[in-house]
C-alpha positions as CSV (number, residue, x, y, z in Angstrom):
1,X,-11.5,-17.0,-10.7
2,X,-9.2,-14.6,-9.0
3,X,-10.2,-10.5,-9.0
4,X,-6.5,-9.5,-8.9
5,X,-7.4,-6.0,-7.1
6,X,-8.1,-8.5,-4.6
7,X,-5.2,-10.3,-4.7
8,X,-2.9,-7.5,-4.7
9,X,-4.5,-5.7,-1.5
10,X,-4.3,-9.3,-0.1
11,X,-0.3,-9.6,-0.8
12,X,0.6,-6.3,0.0
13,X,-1.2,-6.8,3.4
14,X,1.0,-9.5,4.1
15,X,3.7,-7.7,2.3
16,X,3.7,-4.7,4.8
17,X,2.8,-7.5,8.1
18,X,6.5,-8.5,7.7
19,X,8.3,-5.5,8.1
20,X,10.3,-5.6,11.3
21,X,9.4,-3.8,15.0
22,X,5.7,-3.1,13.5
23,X,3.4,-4.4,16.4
24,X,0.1,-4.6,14.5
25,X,-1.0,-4.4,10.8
26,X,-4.4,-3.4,9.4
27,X,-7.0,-3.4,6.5
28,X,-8.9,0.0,6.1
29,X,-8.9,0.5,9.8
30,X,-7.7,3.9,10.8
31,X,-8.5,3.9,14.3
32,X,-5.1,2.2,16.0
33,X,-5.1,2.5,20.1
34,X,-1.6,3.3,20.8
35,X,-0.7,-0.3,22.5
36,X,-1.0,-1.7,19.0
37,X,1.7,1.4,17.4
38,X,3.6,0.9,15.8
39,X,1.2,0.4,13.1
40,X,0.9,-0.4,9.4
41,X,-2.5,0.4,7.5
42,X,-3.5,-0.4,4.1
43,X,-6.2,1.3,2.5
44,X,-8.2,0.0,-0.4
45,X,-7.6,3.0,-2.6
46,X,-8.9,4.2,-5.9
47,X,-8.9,2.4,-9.0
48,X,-9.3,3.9,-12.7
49,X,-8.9,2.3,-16.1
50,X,-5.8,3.3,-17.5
51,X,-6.8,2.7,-21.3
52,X,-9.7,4.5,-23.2
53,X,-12.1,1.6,-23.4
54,X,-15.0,3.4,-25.0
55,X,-14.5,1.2,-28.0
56,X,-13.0,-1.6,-26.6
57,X,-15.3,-4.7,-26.1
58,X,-16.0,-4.9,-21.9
59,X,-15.0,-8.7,-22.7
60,X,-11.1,-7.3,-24.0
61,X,-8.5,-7.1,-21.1
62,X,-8.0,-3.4,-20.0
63,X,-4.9,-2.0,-18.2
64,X,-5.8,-0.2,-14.8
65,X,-3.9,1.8,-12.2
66,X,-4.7,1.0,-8.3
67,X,-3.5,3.7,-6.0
68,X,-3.8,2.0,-2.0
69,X,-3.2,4.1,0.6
70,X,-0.3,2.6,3.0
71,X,-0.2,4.2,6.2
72,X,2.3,4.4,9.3
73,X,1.5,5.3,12.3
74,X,4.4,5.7,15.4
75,X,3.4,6.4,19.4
76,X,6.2,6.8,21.3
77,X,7.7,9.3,23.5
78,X,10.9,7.9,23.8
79,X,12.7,8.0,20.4
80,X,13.2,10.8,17.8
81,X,10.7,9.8,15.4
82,X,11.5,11.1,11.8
83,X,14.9,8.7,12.4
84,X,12.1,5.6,13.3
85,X,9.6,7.1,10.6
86,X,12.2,6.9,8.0
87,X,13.5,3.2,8.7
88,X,10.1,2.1,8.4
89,X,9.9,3.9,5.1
90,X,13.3,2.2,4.1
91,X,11.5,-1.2,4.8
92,X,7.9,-0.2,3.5
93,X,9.9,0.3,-0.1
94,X,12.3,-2.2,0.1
95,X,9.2,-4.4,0.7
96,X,7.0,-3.3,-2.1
97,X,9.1,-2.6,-4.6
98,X,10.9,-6.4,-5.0
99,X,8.4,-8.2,-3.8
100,X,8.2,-11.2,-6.8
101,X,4.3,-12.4,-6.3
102,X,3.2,-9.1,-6.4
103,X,5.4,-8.5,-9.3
104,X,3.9,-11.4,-10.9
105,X,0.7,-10.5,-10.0
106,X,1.1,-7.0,-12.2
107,X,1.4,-9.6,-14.9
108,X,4.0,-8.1,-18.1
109,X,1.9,-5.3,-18.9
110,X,1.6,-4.1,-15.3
111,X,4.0,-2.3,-13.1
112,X,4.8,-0.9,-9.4
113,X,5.7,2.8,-8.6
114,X,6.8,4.3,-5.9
115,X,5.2,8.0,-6.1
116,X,6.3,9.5,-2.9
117,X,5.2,10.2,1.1
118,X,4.2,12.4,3.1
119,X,4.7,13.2,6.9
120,X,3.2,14.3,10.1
121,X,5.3,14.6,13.0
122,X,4.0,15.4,16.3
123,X,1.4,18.3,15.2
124,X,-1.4,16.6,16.7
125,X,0.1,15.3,19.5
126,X,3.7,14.9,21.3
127,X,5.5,11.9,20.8
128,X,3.2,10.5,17.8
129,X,3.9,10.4,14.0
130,X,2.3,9.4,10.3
131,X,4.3,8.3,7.0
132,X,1.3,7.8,4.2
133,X,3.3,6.3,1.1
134,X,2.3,6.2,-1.9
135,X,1.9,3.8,-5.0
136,X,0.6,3.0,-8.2
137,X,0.1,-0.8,-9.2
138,X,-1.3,-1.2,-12.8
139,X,-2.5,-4.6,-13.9
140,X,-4.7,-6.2,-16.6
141,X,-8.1,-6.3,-15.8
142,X,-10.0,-9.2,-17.3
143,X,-13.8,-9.3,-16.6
144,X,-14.1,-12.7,-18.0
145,X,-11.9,-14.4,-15.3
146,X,-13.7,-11.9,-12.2
């Protein structure tokens, strides 16, 4: 069977490698050079059970909350890059948010939330930037179909 953490890392990979101008996209990498930038990275996350299991059968379904990291990373000394940091964000949600198979990969007791971003422009060096975007994706865990 399909592990369905899997699966959704795996979709939101190739989720986030369609969002226009991004030269390069990456699994838990964090070392970009600056000819591949822009750059998107996912990062595996945490995972925790979202339901008290303690007397639930390990056999019953269980609900649990993924949190990946997805991480932008910008080089250029040309352009103003909160306006360039910001369209990628635009996309990045856009993206995640309505994409149907990982929707349906959430399955009807699952969701996607956006929880927010953060930013670093240009404090560790001219001309380069970081968007890290957050989100939850809850889905059933079934340890009879791993």
């Amino acid at each position: 069977m399909t592990d369905v953490r899997e699966a959704l890392l795996a979709r939101l990979f190739e989720v986030v490698s369609n969002i226009p101008n991004m030269r390069s996209a990456h699994r838990n990498n964090v070392d970009i050079p600056e000819d591949q930038m822009p750059a998107v990275i996912i990062l595996d996350g945490d995972e925790e059970a979202a339901t008290d299991t303690s007397t639930r059968p390990p056999t019953k379904p269980q609900v649990v909350t993924m949190t990946p990291g997805i991480v932008v990373q910008v080089q250029d000394d040309n352009v103003v890059l909160g306006s360039v940091i910001t369209t990628f964000r635009q996309e990045l949600l856009k993206r995640v948010l309505t994409d149907i198979q990982l929707i349906q990969l959430t399955g009807t007791n699952g969701s996607i939330r956006y929880l927010g971003c953060e930013t670093d422009v240009g404090w560790t060096r001219t001309g380069f930037a970081v968007l890290t975007a957050r989100f939850t994706l809850k889905y059933p865990l079934k340890a009879n179909e791993l």
